[in-house]
C-alpha positions as CSV (number, residue, x, y, z in Angstrom):
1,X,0.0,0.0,0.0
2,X,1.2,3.1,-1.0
3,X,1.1,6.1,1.6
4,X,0.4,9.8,0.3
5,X,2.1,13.4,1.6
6,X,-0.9,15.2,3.0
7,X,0.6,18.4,3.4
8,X,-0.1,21.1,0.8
9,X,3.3,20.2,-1.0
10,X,2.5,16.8,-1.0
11,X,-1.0,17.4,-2.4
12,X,0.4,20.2,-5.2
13,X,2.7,17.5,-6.0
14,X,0.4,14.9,-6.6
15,X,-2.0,17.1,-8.2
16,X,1.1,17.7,-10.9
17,X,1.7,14.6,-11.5
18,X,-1.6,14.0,-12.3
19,X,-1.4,17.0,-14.5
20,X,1.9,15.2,-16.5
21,X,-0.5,12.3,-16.6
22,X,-3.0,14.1,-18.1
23,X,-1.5,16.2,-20.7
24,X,0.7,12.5,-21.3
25,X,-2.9,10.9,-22.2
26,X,-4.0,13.9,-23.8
27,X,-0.7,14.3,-26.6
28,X,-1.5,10.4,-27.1
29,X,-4.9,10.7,-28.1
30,X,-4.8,13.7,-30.0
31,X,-5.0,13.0,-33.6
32,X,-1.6,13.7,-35.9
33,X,-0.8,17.7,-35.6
34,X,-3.7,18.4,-33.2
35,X,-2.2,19.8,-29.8
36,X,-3.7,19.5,-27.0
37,X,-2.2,21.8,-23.9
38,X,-4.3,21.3,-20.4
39,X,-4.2,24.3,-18.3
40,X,-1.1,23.9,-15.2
41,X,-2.2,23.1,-11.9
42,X,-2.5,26.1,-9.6
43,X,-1.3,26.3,-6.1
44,X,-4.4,26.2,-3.6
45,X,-3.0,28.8,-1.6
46,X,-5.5,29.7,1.4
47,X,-6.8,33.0,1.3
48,X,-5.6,34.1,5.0
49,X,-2.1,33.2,4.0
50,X,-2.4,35.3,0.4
51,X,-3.0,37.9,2.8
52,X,-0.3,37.5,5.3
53,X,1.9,37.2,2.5
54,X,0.3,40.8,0.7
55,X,1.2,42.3,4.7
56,X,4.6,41.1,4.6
57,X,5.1,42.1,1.3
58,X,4.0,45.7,2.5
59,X,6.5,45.7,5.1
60,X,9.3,45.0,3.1
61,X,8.4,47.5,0.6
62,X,8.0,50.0,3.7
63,X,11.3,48.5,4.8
64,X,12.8,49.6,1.3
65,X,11.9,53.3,1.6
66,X,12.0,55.8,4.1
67,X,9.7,56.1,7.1
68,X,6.1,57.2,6.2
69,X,6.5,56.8,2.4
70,X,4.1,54.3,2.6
71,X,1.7,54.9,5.8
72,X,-1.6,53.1,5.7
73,X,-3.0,52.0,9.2
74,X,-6.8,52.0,8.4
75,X,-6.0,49.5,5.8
76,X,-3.5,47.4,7.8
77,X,-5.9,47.5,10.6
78,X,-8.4,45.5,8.5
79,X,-6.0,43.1,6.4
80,X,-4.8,41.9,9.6
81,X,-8.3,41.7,10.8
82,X,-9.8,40.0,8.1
83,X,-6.7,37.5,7.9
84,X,-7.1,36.9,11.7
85,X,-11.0,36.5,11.6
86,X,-9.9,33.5,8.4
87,X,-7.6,31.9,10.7
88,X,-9.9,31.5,13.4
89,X,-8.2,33.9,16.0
90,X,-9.2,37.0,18.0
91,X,-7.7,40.2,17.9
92,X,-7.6,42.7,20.4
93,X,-6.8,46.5,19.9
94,X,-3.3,46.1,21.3
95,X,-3.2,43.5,17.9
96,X,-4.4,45.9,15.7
97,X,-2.3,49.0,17.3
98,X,1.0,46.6,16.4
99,X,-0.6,45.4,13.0
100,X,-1.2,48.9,11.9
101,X,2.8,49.7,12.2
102,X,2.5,53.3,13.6
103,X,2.7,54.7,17.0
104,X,0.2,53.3,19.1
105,X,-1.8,56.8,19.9
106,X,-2.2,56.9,15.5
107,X,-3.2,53.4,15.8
108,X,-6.1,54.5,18.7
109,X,-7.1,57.1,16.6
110,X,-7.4,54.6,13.6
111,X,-9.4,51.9,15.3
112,X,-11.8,54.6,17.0
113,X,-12.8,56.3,13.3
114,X,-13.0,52.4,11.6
115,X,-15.6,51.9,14.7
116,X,-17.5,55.5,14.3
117,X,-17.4,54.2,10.5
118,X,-19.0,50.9,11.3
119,X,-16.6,49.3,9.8
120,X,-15.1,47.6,12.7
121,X,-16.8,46.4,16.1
122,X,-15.6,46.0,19.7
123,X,-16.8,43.6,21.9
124,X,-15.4,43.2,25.5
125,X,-13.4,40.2,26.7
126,X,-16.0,38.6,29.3
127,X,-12.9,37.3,31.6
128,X,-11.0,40.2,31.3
129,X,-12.8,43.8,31.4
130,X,-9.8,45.6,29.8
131,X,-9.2,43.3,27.2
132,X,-11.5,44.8,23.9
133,X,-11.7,42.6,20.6
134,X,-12.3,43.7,17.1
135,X,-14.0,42.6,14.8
136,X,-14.7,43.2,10.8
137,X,-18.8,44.3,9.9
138,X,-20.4,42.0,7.5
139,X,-20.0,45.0,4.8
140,X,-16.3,45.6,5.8
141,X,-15.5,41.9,5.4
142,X,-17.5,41.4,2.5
143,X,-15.6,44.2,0.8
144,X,-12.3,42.9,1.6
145,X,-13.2,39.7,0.4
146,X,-14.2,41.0,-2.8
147,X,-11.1,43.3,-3.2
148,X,-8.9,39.8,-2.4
149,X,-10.8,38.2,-4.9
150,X,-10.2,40.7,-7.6
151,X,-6.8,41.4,-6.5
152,X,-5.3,38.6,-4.9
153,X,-6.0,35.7,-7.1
């Protein structure tokens, strides 16, 4: 019996072997000076990790220039909520204050306007009273989704 890799290497590599197979079968049974090309196998990349990778990307760039060339909390706020909320994990306005890569009194300010905007909600830690989460609204979420979508795929 023959055991298979079920990581996400092991499954891309399977899948592109498959792919070989396919496009193997596919030259055979074409007739003479038909050709037949199947579309590559694309990485299934999950959609938090797109975005981690899109944040990280932003840092080096910001890393590559000087300080404030590139300043955009709001919007690092909400990647790095969105990605959280896809990974399954709380964040708490201390997260979002180090997410958004300014000082922490800009950060405040940030996360107080995306709230007044509706765009992000707080909710209270019920073991610890000084502990606040955030959290995405439907339409903020929704709207990131669709910008990852169109941009990110």
């Amino acid at each position: 019996m023959r055991m298979h890799d079920d990581s996400a290497s092991g499954r891309i590599a399977r899948l592109r072997r498959i792919g070989a197979e396919a496009q193997r079968l596919a030259d055979e049974w074409s007739t003479p000076g038909q050709q037949v090309h199947l579309e590559p196998v694309r990485e299934f990349v999950p959609t938090a990790v797109r975005v981690r990778r899109y944040i990280r990307q932003r840092r080096y760039r910001e890393a590559l220039f000087s300080a404030g060339t590139f300043a955009d909390p709001a919007w690092d706020i909400l990647l790095d909520l969105y990605a959280s909320e896809l990974e399954g994990r709380k964040t708490t306005v201390s997260d979002a204050c180090l997410a958004s890569c300014v000082p922490s009194t800009t950060a405040l300010r940030w996360v107080r306007k995306l709230g007044e905007d509706g765009v992000v909600k707080r909710s209270a830690d019920s073991s610890d009273g000084r502990r606040i989460y955030l959290t995405l609204s439907e339409h903020a979420k929704s709207a990131i989704s669709d910008w990852v979508t169109a941009t990110l795929e």
